[in-house]
TILO-485831 format. One record per residue: x negated, y, z of N, C-alpha, C, O in turn; residue in one letter. Coordinates in Angstrom, 3 decimals. Example, Ala and Ser with C-alpha at 12.3 -4.5 7.8 and 13.67 -1.06 7.14 Angstrom:
<nodes>
n.east = -13.190, n.north = -5.690, n.up = 7.800, ca.east = -12.300, ca.north = -4.500, ca.up = 7.800, c.east = -13.200, c.north = -3.300, c.up = 7.800, o.east = -14.236, o.north = -3.319, o.up = 8.465, rest = A
n.east = -12.850, n.north = -2.250, n.up = 7.080, ca.east = -13.670, ca.north = -1.060, ca.up = 7.140, c.east = -12.900, c.north = 0.030, c.up = 7.870, o.east = -13.409, o.north = 1.138, o.up = 8.039, rest = S
</nodes>
This chain:
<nodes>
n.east = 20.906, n.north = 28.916, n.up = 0.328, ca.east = 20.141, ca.north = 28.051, ca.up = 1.178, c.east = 20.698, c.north = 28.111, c.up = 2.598, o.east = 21.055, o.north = 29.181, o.up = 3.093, rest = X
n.east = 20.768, n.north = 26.960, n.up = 3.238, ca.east = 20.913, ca.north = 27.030, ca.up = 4.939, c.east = 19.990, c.north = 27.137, c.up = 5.296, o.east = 19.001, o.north = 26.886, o.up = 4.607, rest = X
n.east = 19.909, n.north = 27.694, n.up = 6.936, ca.east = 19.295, ca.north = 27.973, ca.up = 7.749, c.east = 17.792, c.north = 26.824, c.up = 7.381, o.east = 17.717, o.north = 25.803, o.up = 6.699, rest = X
n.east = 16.891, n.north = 27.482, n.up = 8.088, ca.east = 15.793, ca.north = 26.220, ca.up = 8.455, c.east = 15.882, c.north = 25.506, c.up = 9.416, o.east = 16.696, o.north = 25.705, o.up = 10.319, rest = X
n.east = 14.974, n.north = 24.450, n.up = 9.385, ca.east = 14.792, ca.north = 23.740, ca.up = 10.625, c.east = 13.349, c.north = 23.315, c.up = 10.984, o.east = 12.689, o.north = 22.683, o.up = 10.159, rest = X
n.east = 12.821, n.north = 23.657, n.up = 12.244, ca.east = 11.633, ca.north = 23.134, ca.up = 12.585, c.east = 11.383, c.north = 22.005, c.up = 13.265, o.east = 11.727, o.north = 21.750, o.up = 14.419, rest = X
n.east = 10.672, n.north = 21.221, n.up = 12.391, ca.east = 10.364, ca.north = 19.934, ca.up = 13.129, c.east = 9.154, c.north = 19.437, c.up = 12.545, o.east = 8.736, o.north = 19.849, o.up = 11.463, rest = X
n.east = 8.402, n.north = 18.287, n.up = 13.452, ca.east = 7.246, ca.north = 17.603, ca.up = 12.986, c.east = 6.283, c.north = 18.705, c.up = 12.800, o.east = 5.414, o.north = 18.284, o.up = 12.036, rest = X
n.east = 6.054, n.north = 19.834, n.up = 13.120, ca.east = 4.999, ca.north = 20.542, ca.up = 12.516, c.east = 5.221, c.north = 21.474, c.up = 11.258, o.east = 4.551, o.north = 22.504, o.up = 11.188, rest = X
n.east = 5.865, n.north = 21.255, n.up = 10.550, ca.east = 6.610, ca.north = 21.504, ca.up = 9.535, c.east = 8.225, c.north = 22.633, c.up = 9.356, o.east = 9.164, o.north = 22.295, o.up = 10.078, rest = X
n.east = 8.322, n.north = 23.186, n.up = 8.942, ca.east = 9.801, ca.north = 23.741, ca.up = 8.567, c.east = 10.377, c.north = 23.205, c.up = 7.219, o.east = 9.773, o.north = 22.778, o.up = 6.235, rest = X
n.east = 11.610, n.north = 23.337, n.up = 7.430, ca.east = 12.323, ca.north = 22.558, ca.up = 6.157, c.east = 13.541, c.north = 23.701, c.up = 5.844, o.east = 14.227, o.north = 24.358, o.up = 6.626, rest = X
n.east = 13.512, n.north = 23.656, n.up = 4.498, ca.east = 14.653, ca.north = 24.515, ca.up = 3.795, c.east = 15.454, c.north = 23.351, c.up = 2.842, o.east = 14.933, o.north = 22.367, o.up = 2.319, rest = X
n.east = 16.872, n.north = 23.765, n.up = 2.778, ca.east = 17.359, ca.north = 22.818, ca.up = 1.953, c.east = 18.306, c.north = 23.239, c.up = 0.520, o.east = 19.531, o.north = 23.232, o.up = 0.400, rest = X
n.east = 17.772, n.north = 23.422, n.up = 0.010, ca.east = 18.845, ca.north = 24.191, ca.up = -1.279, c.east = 20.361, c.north = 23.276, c.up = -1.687, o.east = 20.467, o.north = 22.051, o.up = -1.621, rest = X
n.east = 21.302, n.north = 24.117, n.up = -2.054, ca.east = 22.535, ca.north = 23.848, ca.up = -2.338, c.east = 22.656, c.north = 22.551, c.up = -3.084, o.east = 23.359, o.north = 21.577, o.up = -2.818, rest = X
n.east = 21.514, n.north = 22.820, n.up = -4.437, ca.east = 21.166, ca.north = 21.467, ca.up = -4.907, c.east = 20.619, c.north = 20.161, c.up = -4.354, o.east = 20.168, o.north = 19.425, o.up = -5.233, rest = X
n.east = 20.549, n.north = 19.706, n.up = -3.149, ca.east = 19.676, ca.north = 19.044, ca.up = -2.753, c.east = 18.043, c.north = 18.655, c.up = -2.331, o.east = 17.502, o.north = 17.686, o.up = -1.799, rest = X
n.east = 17.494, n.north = 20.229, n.up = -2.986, ca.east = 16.053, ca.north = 20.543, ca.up = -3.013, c.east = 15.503, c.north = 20.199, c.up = -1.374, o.east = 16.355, o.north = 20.343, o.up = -0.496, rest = X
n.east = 14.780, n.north = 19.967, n.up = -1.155, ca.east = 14.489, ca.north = 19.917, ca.up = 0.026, c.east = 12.868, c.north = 20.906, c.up = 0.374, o.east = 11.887, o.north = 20.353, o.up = -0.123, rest = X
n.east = 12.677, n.north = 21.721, n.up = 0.845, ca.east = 10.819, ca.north = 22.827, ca.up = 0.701, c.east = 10.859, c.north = 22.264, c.up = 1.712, o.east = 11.757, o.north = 22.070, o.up = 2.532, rest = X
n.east = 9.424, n.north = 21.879, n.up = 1.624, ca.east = 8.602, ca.north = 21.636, ca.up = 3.405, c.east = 7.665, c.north = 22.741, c.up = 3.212, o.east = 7.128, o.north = 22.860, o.up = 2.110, rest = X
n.east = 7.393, n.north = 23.610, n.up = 4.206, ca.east = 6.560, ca.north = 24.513, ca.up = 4.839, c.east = 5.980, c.north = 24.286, c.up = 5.902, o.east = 6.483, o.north = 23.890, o.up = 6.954, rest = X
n.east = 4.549, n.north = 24.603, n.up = 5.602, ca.east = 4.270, ca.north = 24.480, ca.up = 6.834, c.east = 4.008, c.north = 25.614, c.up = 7.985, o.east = 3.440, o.north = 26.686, o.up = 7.776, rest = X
n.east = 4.451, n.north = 25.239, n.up = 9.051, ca.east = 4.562, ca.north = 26.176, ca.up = 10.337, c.east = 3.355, c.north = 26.643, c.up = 10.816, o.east = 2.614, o.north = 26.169, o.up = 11.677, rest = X
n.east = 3.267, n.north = 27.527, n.up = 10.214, ca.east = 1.341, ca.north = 28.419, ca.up = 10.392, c.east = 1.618, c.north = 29.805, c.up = 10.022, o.east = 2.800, o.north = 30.056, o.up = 9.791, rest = X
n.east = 1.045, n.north = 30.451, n.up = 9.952, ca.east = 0.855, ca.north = 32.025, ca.up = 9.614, c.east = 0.358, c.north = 32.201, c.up = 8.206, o.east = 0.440, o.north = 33.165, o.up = 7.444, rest = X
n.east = -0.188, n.north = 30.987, n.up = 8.063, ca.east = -0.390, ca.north = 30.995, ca.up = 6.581, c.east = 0.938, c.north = 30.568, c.up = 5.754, o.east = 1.576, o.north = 29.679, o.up = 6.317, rest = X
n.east = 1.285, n.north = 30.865, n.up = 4.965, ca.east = 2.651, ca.north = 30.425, ca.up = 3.893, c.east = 1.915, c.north = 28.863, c.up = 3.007, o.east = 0.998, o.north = 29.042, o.up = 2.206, rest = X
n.east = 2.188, n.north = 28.121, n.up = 3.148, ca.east = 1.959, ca.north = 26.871, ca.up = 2.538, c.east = 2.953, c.north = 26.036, c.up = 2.102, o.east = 3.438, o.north = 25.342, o.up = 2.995, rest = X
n.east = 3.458, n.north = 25.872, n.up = 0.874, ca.east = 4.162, ca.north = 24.452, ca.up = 0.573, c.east = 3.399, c.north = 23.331, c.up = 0.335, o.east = 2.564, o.north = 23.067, o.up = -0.530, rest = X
n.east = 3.941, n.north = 22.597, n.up = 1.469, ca.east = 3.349, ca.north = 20.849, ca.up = 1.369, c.east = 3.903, c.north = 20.012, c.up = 0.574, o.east = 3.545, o.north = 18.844, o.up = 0.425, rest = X
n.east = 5.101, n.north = 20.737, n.up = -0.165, ca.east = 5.836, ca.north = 19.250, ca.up = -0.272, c.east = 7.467, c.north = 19.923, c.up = -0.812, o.east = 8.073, o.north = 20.681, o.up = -0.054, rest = X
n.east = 7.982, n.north = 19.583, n.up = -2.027, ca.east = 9.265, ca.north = 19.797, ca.up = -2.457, c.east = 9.998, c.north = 17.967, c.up = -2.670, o.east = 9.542, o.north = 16.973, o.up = -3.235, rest = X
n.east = 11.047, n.north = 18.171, n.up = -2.050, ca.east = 11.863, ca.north = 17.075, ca.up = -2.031, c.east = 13.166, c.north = 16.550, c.up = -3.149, o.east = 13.951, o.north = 17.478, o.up = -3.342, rest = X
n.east = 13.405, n.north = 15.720, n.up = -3.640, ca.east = 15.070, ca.north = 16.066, ca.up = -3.873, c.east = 16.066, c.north = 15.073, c.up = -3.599, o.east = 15.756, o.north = 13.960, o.up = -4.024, rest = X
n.east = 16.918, n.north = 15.128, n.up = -3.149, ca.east = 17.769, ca.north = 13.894, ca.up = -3.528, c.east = 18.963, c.north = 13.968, c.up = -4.939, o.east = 19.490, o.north = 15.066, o.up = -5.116, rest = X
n.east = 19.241, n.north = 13.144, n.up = -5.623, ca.east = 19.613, ca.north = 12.778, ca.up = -6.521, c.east = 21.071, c.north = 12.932, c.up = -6.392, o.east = 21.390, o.north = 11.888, o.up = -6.961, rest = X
n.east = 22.200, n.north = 13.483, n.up = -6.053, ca.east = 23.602, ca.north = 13.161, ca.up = -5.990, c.east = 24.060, c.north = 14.067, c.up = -6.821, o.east = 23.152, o.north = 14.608, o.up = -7.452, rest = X
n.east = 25.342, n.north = 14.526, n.up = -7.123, ca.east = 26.286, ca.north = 15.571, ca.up = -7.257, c.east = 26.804, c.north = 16.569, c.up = -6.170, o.east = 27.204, o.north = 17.695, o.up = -6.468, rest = X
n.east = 26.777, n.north = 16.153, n.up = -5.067, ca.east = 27.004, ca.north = 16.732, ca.up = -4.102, c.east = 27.015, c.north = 18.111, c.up = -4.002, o.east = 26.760, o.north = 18.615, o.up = -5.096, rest = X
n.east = 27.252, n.north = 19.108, n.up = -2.929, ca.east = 26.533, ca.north = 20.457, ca.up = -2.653, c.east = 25.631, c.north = 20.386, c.up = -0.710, o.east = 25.640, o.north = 19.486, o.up = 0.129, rest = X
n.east = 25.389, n.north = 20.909, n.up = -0.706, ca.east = 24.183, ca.north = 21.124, ca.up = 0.231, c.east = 24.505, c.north = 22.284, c.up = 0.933, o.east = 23.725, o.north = 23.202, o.up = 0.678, rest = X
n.east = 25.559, n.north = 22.616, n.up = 1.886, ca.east = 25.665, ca.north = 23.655, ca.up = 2.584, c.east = 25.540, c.north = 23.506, c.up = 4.195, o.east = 25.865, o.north = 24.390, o.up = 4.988, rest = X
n.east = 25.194, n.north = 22.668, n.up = 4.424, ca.east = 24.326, ca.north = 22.438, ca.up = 6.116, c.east = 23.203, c.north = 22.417, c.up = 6.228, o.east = 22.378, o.north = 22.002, o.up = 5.414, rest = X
n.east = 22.943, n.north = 23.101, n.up = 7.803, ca.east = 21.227, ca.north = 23.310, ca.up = 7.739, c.east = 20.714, c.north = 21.619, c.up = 8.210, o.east = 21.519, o.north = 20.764, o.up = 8.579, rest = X
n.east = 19.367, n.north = 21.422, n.up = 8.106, ca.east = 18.923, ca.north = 20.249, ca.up = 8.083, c.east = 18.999, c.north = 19.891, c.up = 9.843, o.east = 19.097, o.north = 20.935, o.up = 10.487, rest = X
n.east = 18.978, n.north = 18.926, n.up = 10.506, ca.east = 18.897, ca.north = 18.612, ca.up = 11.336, c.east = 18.273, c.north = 17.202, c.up = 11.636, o.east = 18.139, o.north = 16.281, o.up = 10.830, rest = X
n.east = 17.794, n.north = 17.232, n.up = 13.435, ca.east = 16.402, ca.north = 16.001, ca.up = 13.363, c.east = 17.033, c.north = 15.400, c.up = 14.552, o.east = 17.321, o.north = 16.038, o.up = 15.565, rest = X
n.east = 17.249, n.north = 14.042, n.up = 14.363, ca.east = 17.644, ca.north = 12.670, ca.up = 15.338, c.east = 16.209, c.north = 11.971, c.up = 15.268, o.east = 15.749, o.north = 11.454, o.up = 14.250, rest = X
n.east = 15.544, n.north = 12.041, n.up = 16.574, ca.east = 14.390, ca.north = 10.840, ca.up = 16.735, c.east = 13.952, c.north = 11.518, c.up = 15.905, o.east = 14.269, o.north = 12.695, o.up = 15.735, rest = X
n.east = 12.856, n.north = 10.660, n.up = 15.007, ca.east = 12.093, ca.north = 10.800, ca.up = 14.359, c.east = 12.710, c.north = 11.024, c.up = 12.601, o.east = 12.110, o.north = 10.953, o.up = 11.528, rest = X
n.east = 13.929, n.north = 11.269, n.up = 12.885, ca.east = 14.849, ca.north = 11.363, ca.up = 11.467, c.east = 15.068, c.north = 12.659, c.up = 11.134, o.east = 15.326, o.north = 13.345, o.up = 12.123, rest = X
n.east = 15.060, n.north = 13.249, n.up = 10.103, ca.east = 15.524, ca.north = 14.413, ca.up = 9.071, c.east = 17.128, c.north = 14.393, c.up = 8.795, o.east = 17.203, o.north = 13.747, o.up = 7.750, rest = X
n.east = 18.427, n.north = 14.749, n.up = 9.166, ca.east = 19.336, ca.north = 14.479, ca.up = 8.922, c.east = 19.688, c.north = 15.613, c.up = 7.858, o.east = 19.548, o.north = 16.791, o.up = 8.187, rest = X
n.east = 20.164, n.north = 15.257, n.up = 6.527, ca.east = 20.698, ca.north = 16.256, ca.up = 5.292, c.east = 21.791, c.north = 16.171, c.up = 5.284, o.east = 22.024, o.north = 15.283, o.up = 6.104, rest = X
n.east = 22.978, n.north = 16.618, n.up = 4.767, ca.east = 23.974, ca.north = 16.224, ca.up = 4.601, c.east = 24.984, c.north = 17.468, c.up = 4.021, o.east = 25.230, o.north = 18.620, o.up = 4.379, rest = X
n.east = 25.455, n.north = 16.513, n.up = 2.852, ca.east = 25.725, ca.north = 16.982, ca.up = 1.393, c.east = 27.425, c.north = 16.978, c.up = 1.840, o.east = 27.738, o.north = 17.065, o.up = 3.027, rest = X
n.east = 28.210, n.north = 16.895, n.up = 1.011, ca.east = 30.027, ca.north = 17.417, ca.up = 0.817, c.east = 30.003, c.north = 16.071, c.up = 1.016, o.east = 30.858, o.north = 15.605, o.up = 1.769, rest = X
n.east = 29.097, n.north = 15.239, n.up = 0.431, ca.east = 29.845, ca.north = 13.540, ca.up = 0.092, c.east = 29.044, c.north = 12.829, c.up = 0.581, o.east = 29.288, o.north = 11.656, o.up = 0.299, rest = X
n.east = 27.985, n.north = 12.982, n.up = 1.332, ca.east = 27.084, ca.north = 11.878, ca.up = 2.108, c.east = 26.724, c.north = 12.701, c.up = 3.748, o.east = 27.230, o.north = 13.686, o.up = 4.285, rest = X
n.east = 25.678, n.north = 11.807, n.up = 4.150, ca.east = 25.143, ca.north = 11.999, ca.up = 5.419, c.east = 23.505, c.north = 11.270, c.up = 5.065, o.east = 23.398, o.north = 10.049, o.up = 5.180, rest = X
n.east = 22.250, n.north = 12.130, n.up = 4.627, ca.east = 20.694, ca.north = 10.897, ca.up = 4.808, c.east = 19.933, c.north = 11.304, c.up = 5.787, o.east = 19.610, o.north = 12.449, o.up = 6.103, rest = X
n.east = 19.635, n.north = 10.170, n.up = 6.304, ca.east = 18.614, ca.north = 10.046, ca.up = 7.102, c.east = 17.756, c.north = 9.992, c.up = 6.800, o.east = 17.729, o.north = 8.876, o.up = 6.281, rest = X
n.east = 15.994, n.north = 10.785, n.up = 6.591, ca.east = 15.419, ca.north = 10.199, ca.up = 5.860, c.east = 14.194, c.north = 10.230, c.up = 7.104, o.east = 13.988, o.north = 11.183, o.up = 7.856, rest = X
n.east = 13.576, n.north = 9.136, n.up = 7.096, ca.east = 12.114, ca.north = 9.148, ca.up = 7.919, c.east = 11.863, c.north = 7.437, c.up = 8.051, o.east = 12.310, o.north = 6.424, o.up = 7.513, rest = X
n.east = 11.138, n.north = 7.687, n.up = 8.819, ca.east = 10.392, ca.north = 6.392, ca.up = 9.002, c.east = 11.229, c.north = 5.257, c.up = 9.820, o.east = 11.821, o.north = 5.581, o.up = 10.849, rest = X
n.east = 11.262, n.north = 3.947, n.up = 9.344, ca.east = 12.194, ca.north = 3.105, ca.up = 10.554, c.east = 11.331, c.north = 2.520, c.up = 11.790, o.east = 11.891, o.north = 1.908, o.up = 12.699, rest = X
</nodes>
């Protein structure tokens, strides 16, 4: 797994596979939310946030994922 990233309230982990964990940023341990994206790819960068965007990015892509 890479590093986390905190944003929106939330922390994000991203597994090699594309998994994406949302946690939430509390003292309590909570998963809100498991993600995935669909490629072949591998997943060795930590997640990063443009604006209001989630940036992932795999061996063979770059996603943006959030709201337009």
């Amino acid at each position: 797994m890479a590093a986390t990233r905190l944003a929106f309230a939330w922390t994000y982990y991203t597994s090699r596979n594309g998994k994406t964990f949302v946690v939430a940023a509390s003292p309590k341990f909570e998963v809100l939310g498991i993600n995935e994206v669909e490629t072949r790819g591998m997943f060795n960068a930590s997640p990063a946030v443009a604006g209001n965007r989630l940036l992932i990015r795999s061996d063979r892509f770059l996603y943006a994922i959030g709201k337009e």
